[in-house]
C-alpha positions as CSV (number, residue, x, y, z in Angstrom):
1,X,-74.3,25.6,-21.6
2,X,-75.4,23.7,-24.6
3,X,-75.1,19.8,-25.2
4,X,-76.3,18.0,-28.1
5,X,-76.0,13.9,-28.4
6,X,-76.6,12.3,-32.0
7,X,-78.3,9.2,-32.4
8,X,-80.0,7.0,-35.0
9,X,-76.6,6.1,-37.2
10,X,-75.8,2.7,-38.5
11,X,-75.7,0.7,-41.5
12,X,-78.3,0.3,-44.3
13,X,-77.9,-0.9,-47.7
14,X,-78.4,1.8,-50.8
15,X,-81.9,3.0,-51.5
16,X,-82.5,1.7,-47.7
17,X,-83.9,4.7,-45.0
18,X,-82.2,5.8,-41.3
19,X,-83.9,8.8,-39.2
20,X,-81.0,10.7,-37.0
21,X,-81.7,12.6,-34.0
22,X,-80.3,15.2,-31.9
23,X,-81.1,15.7,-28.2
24,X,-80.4,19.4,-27.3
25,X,-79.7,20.0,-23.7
26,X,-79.7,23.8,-22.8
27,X,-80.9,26.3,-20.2
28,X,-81.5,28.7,-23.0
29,X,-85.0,28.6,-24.9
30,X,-84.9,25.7,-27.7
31,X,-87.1,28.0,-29.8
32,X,-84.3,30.4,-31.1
33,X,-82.3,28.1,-32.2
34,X,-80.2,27.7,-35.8
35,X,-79.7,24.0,-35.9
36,X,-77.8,22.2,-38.8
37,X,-77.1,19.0,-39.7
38,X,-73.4,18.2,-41.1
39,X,-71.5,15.1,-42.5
40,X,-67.9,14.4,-43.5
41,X,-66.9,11.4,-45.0
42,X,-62.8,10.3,-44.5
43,X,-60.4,12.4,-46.2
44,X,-63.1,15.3,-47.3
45,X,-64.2,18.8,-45.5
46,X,-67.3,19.0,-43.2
47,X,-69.9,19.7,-45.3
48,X,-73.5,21.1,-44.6
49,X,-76.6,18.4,-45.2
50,X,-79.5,20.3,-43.8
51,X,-80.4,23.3,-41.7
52,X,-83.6,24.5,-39.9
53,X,-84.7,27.6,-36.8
54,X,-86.4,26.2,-34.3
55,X,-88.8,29.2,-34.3
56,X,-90.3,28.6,-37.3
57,X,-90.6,25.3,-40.5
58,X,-88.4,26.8,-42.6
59,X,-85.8,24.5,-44.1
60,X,-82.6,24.3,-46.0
61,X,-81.0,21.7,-47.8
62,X,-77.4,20.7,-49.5
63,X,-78.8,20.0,-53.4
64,X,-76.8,16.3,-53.2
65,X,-79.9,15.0,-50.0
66,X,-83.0,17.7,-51.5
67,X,-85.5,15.5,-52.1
68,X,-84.2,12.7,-50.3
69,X,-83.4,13.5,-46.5
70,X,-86.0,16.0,-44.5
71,X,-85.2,17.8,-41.7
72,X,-87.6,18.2,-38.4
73,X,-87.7,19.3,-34.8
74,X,-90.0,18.7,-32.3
75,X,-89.8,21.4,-29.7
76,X,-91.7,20.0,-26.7
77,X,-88.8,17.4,-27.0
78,X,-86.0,19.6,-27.7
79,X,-85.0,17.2,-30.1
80,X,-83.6,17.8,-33.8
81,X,-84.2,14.9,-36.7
82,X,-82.8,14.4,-40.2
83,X,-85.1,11.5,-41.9
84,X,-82.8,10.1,-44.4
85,X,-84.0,8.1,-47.6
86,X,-83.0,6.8,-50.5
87,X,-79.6,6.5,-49.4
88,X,-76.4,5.7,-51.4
89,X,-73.0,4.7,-51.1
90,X,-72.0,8.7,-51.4
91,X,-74.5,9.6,-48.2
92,X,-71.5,7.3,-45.7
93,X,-70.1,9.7,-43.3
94,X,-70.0,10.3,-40.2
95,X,-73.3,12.7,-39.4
96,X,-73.0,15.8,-36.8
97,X,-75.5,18.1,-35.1
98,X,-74.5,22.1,-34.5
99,X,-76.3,24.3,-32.9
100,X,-76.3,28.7,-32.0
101,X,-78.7,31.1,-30.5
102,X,-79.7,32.0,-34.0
103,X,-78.4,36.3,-34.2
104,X,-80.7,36.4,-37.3
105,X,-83.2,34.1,-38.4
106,X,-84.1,35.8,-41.4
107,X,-80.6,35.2,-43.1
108,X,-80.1,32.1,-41.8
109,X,-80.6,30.9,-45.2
110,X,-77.2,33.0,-46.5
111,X,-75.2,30.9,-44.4
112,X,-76.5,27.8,-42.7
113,X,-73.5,25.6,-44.1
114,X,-70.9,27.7,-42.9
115,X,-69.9,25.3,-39.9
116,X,-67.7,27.8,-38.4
117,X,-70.6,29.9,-37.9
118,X,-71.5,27.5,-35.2
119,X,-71.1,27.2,-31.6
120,X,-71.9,23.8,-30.3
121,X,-71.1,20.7,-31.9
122,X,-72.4,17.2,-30.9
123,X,-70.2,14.1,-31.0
124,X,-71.3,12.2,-34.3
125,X,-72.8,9.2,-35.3
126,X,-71.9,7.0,-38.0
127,X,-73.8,6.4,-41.0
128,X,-72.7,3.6,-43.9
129,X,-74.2,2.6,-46.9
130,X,-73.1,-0.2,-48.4
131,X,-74.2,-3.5,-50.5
């Protein structure tokens, strides 16, 4: 069994900075992990932001946040970030963590925003930018 709980959301104005975080509870190892961030803002699909395996520091990232957001994870705490800057008005959704026991790590970067390729799903946290 695999939980994750979001945190970190809220409201900042543009260009202003917010650092998500993902608590992963599981009785499986954290370390072989593919762990994505996701947004969707109202009326639009679920879209991927950011994507990293917990075995190793290789990263992936949506072009609209490269640059701007930076995904992390700190093992010993089994805990997944997303450090979010430079924000804008387009970055306002509401921000989900997904998690699998990663089948294949070395194409992970094929698919990592294919959200139905993902087995556990936390339960979002909100995220508005806004003057």
């Amino acid at each position: 069994h695999v939980q994750l709980v979001e945190s970190g959301g809220g409201s900042v104005q543009p260009g202003g900075s917010l650092k998500l975080s993902c608590t992963v509870s599981t009785t499986y190892t954290y370390k072989n992990y593919c762990m994505g961030w996701f947004r969707q803002a109202p009326g639009k699909e679920r879209e991927g932001v950011a994507a990293i395996y917990t075995g190793s520091d290789i990263t992936y990232y949506a072009d609209s946040v490269r640059g701007r957001f930076t995904i992390s994870r700190d093992n010993a705490k089994n805990t997944l970030y997303l450090q979010m800057n430079s924000l804008k008005p387009e970055d306002t959704a509401m921000y989900y963590c997904a998690a699998l026991n990663c089948p294949n790590p070395a194409r992970y970067g094929r698919w990592w925003s294919e959200k139905h390729r993902y087995s556990y799903w936390g339960q979002g946290t909100q995220v508005t930018v806004s003057s």
